[in-house]
N, C-alpha and C positions, 0 to 999 in steps of 0.2 A: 563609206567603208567598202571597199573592193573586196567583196568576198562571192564565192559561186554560187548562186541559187540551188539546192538540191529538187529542184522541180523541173525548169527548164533551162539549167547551164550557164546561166547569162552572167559573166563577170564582172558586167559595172560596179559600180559604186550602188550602196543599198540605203533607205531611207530607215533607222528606227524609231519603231512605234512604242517598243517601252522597254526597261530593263527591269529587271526580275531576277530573284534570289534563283541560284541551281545548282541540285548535288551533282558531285559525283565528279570523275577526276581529273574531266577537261577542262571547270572550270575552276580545281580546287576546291570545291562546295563553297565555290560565291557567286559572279554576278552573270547572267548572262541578254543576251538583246534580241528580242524580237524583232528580228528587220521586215522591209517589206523589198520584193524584187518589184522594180521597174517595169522588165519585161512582161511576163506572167500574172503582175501583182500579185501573187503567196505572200503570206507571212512566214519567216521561216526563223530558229532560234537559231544562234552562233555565239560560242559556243556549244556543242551540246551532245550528248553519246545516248545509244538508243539503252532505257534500263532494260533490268533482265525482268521478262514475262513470267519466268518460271519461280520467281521468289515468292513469298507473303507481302499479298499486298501492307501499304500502312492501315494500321487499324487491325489486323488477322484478322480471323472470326469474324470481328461483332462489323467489318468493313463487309462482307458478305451477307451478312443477318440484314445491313440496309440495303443493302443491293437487293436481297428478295424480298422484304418486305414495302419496301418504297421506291430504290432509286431507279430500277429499272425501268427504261420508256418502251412496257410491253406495246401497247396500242401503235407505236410506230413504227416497231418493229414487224405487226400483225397484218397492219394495214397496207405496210408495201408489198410483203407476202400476197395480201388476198387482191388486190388491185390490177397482179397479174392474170387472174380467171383462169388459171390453169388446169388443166385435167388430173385427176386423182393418177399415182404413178409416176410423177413430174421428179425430176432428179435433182436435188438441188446440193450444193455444196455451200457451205459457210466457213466463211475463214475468220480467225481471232471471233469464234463462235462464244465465248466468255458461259454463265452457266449452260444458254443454251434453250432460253426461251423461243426464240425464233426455230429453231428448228422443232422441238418440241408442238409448236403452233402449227407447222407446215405438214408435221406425221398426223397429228392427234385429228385437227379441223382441217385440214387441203385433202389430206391423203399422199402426200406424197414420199419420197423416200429419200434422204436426210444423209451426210454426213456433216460432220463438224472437224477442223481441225483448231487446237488453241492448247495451247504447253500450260496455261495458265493455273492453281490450284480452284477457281470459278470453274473452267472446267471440268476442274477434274469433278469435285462436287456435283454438277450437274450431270455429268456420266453416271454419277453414284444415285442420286436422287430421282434424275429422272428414265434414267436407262437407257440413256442415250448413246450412237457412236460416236464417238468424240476420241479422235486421237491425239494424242500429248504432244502436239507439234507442228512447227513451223511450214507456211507453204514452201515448195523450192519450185526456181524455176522455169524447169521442167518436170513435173513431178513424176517419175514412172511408176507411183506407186497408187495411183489415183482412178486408174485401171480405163472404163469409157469417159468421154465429154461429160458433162452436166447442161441441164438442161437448161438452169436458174442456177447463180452465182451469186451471193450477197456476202460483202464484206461492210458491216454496221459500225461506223467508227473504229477504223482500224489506219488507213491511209495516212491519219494523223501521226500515230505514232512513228512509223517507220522513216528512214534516211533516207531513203531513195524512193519516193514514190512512183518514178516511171519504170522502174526493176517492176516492182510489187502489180503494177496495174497490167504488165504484161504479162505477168507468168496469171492471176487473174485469168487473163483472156483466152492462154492458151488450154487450162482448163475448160472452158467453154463449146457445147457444139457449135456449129454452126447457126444461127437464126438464135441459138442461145440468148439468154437476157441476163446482164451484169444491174443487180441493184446495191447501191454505196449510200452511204451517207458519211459527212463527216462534218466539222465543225467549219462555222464560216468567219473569214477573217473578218467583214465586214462587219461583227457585232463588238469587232475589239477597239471600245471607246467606250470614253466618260462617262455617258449617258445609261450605257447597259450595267444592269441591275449583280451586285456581287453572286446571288443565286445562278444568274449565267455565267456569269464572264467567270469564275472560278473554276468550272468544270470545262469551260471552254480552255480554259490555257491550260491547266490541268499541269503544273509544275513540275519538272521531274520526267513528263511523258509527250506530253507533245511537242511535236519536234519542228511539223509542215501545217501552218494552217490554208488554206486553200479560201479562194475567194470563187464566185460564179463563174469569171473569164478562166482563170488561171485551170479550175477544175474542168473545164470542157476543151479548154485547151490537150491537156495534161492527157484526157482519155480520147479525144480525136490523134494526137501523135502516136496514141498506144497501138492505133488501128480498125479501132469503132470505129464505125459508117453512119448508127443512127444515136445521137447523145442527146439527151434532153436533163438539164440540171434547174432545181429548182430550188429556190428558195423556202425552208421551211421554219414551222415554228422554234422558238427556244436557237437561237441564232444556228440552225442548219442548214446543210446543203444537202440535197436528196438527188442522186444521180440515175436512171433508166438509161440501158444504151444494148446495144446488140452488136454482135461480131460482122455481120451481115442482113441484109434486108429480109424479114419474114418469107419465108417459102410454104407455110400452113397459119390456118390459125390454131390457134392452140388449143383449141377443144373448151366443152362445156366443160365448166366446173363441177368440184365435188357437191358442191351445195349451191343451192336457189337460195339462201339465205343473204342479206346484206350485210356489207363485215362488219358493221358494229355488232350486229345482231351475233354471226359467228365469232366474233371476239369476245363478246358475254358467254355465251356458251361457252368456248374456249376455256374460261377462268373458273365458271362451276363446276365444270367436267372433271379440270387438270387438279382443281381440289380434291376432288373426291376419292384421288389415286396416291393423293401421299399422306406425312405422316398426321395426323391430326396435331393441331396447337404449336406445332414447328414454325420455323422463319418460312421455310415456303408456302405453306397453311396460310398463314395470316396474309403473305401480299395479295396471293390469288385469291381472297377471300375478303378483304380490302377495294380489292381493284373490284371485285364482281358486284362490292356493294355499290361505288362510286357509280359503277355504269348502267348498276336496275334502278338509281336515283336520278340519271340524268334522264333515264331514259322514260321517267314517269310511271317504272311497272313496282309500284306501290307491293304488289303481292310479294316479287321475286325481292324486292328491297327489305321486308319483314325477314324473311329467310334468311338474305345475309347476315342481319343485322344481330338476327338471334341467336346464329352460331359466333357470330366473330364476340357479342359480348360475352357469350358463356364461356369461348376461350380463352378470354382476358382476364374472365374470374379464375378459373381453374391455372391459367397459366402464371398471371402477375396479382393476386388476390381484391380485386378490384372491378367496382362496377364503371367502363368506361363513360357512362352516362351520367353518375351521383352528383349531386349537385356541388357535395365537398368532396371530393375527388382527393385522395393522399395522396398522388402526385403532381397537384398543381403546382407547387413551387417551383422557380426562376430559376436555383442556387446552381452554378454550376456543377456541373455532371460529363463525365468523359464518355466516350461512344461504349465503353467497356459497360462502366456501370449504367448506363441508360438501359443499355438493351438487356438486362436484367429486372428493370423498375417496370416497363410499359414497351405496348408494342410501337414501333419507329414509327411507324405509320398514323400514329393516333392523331396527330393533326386533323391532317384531311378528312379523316374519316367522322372526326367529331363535326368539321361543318357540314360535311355529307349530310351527319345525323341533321343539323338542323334545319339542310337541308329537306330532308326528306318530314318532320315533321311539319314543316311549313307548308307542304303541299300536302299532310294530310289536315290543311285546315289550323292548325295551333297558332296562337296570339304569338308575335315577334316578341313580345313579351318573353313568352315562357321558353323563350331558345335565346337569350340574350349571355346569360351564364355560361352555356354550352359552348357558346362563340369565343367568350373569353376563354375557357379552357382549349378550345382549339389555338388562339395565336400562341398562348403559353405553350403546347405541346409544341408548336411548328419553330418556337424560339428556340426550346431545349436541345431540338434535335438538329438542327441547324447551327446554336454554339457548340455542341461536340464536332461536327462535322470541323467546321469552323480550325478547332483545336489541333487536329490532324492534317490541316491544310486542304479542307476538302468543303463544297458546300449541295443546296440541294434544289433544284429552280423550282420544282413542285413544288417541295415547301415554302420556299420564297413565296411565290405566286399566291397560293391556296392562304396562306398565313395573311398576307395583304389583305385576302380577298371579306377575312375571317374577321380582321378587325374593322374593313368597313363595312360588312353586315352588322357586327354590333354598333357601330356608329348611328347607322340607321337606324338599328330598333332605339337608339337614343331619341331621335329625330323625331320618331312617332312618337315616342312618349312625351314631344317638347321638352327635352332638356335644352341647358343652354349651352351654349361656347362648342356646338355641335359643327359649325363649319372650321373653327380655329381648329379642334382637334383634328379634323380630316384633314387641314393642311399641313399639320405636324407629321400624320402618317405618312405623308409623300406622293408621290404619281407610283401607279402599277408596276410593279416590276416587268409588265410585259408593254409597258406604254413607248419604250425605245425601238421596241421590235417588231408589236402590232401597229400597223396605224390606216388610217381608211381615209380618202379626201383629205390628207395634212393635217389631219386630227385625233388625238389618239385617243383609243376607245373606253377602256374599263375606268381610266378616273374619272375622266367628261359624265360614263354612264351614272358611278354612283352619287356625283354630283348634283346631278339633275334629280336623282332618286330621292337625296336627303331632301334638295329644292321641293320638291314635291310634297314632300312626308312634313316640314314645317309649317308649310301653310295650311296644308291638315288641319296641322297641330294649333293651327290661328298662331305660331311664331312668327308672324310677319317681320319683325326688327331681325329674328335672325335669319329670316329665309333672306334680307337684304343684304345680309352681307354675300351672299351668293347670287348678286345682277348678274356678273359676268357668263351664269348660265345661260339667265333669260336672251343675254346680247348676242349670244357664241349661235342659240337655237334659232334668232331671229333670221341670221347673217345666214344660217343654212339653207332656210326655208327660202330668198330670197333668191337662191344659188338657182337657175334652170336645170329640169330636169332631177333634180334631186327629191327622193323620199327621205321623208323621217322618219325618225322611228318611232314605237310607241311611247319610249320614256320621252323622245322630244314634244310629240303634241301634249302630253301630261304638263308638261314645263309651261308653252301658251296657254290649257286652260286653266293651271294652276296660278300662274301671274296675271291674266283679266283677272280672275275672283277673288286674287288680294285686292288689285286696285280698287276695288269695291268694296273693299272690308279693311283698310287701317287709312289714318288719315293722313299720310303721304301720299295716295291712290287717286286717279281720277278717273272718271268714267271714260271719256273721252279715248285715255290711253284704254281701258277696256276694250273697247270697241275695237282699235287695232290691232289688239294681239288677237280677239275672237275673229276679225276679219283673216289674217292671216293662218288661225287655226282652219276656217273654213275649208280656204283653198289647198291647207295640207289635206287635211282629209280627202277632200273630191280629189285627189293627185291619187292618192293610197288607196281609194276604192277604186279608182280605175286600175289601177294598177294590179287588180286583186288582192291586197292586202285588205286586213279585216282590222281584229284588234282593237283599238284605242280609235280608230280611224268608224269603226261601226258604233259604239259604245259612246262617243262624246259629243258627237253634233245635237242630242237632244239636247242634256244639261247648256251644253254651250249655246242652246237658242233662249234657256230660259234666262241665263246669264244674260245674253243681249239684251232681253226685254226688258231686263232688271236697269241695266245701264241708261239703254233709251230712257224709259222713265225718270232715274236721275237727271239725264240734262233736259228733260222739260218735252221731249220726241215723244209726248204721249200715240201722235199718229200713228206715227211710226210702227212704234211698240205694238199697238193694237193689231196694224197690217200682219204683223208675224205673228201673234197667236191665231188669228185667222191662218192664214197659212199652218200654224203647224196643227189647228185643228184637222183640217180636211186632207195632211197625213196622217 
């Protein structure tokens, strides 16, 4: 199809990548085609007219209620902010700034001094909310109303929407000082396939709105012809592109920061703080109050996680009449629900927040047991809210993600309990939603991980017949170990000494095979303590020499056996 690329001009003929339903009145509200250009490789749509930013979005309201309570990728937003190390004072401009967390992060924790432009009603909200400047409107051009340079330029998912991206990227520039720094992010074509998970690829094509999706070459292409000198585009998580580039080569550095703090650490902060300034038990309340708990959970401060915990449930009482922890919880039901009436039942966020919780009790010590319910109330929440989204044409990768993760934690505490038909279920559940996107050594990581977890937690459980239908872990761990150079990790060496100590305990097992996987356990280990790893690699070489001895003595190697407890006396 010979049509123009709106990225870099090129009029050949274009390759489609998929057809897709689209409003509006170029194509009729019917079909339109994601092509992909040759030259540049963009994805770009043809048909397709830019909508208006200034309308309600679909969903109104309660489309905003999940934007602040869940859908927003605060931490990505914060993270590029703080990665600059800028000086408190730092000028920064955001364009299609949307409510306006980013810059709110950049005044409250940088220090620095903010505007926003975005026509959008998120906007405006967020002007209203958070007191922010934010004016009702498009970038032009030449903007002469923009007054000095800016220091810091970030346009966060914006490049996508618009028809002409090298217009957008230059006027972009021209706001810019000199040594200025442009950071972008936008969607990357390279996640638009099969394999990617609908919690992505829905917000990535984003129907109706995006118009240019951009691939690695095409977007560093696209900002070297803009006039950038230094571009550095990377790939990031949740099918991204993350762009750093400057108008010209640094001529200073840019001074100590406002904080000696590390940005997750100033990002935690960020979300206790910026709670504390608005309305109690509101949609912005609960995201930032949400997000604060996720991140005193990951971050193991057991204290600051009590805290969140106790406000965000007593909001949930007082707001949606309900203990989000009760064991019968009245809103655990499936039945569909539209994003209108959800977000009147329960907060959008309760997914995540419910495996956080069991999260967080697990590491204050609680039987996987007693958080097995809690898990199930988590997928059920992350399902609800994900078919409303679903129903508007919208979906939500967090939830995706967190929900996966929710029902193979409960799979797990099956595991330990020895239930049965524990690895069929897991394989009904599917591979990770982030298994297309994350991958390490041509393998990908979160299903492999919980695999080996359940592996582990059966033979526990003396499930030998079912930990067998799970060999392909033990084969997948062995082939790693074999790999030069390669560490495992600690759920892999659990796998070796969890398969020797079946072989020794059901009657398919033999010693012999023992003996090999503790051999090759060995040598992971001495790899991983040289390597200064600790973990599983300090913790498993005793049990695994008693195991040896045990085996020795099965094939009859009483010498043997003997020789090693000698040895492991006189350590």
């Amino acid at each position: 199809m010979p049509v123009t690329c709106p990225n870099c001009g090129n009029g050949d003929s274009k390759q489609t990548i998929l057809r897709m339903p689209w409003p509006g009145a170029s194509t009729g509200g019917g079909q339109a085609s994601l092509l992909r250009c040759p030259a540049c490789t963009c994805g770009f749509v043809h048909p397709a007219e830019t909508a208006d930013y200034g309308a309600e979005p679909t969903g109104g309201e309660s489309a905003l209620a999940f934007y602040l309570q869940q859908g927003a990728g605060l931490w990505g937003i914060a993270s590029n902010l703080s990665d600059l190390r800028r000086p408190a004072g730092t000028r920064l401009l955001e364009i299609g700034c949307g409510f306006g967390f980013g810059l709110d992060f950049a005044r409250r924790a940088l220090g620095w001094t903010v505007l926003g432009l975005d026509p959008s009603p998120f906007a405006a909200a967020g002007r209203l909310q958070l007191g922010l400047p934010i004016e009702s409107r498009y970038l032009l051009a030449d903007d002469p109303d923009l007054g000095d340079r800016f220091d810091v330029v970030m346009a966060s998912e914006v490049i996508e929407h618009v028809a002409s991206p090298p217009a957008v990227v230059r006027a972009l520039r021209t706001a810019m000082r000199n040594a200025g720094t442009l950071l972008l992010t936008t969607p990357d074509v390279a996640a638009v396939e099969p394999a990617t998970s609908p919690g992505v690829l829905v917000p990535l094509l984003s129907v109706g709105y995006h118009l240019v999706l951009q691939s690695a070459a095409s977007l560093t292409g696209l900002l070297r012809d803009a006039g950038f000198v230094e571009v550095d585009v990377r790939r990031a998580g949740g099918g991204q592109l993350t762009a750093r580039c400057r108008n010209g080569p640094a001529t200073r550095e840019p001074g100590a920061a406002v904080t000696d703090l590390a940005p997750r650490e100033q990002y935690r902060r960020y979300l206790h703080d910026a709670a504390q300034t608005v309305d109690r038990d509101g949609d912005l309340w609960f995201g930032l109050t949400a997000r604060a708990y996720r991140e005193a959970v990951n971050a193991a401060d057991s204290a600051a996680a009590d805290i969140e915990w106790d406000a965000f449930s007593a909001a949930c009482r007082r707001r949606f009449g309900f203990d989000p922890e009760a064991a019968a919880m009245a809103n655990s039901d499936t039945a569909e629900q539209s994003l209108e009436k959800l977000v009147v039942r329960e907060p959008l966020c309760l997914g995540p927040v419910l495996l956080f919780r069991a999260f967080h009790r697990l590491h204050g010590g609680e039987p996987r047991t007693a958080v097995e319910g809690l898990l199930a109330h988590a997928v059920d929440a992350s399902n609800r809210l994900r078919q409303a989204l679903q129903d508007i044409g919208s979906d939500d990768a967090d939830a995706e993600d967190l929900g996966w993760v929710a029902a193979a934690e409960a799979l797990l505490c099956a595991a330990e309990r020895g239930a049965r038909d524990v690895p069929e279920r897991f394989a009904l559940l599917g591979p990770s939603p982030n298994d297309a996107l994350v991958r390490r050594d041509g393998h990908s990581l979160r299903t492999e991980h919980y695999q080996r977890r359940i592996f582990v937690s059966l033979v526990n459980a003396a499930r030998f017949e079912e930990a067998e239908r799970l060999a392909h872990v033990v084969a997948a761990t062995e082939a790693r170990a074999a790999l030069p150079g390669v560490l495992l990790d600690d759920d892999e060496l659990d796998v070796l000494f969890c398969a020797a100590a079946r072989e020794l305990q059901w009657p398919k097992g033999t010693a012999g095979r023992a003996l090999d996987l503790l051999g090759q356990l060995r040598a992971a280990c001495e790899a991983a303590r040289a390597a200064g790893r600790l973990g599983s690699a300090a913790t498993l070489p005793e049990p695994a020499r008693d195991t040896e001895i045990l085996a020795l003595e099965i094939l009859g190697r009483s010498g043997e056996a003997d020789a090693l407890r000698q040895k492991q006396a006189r350590k």
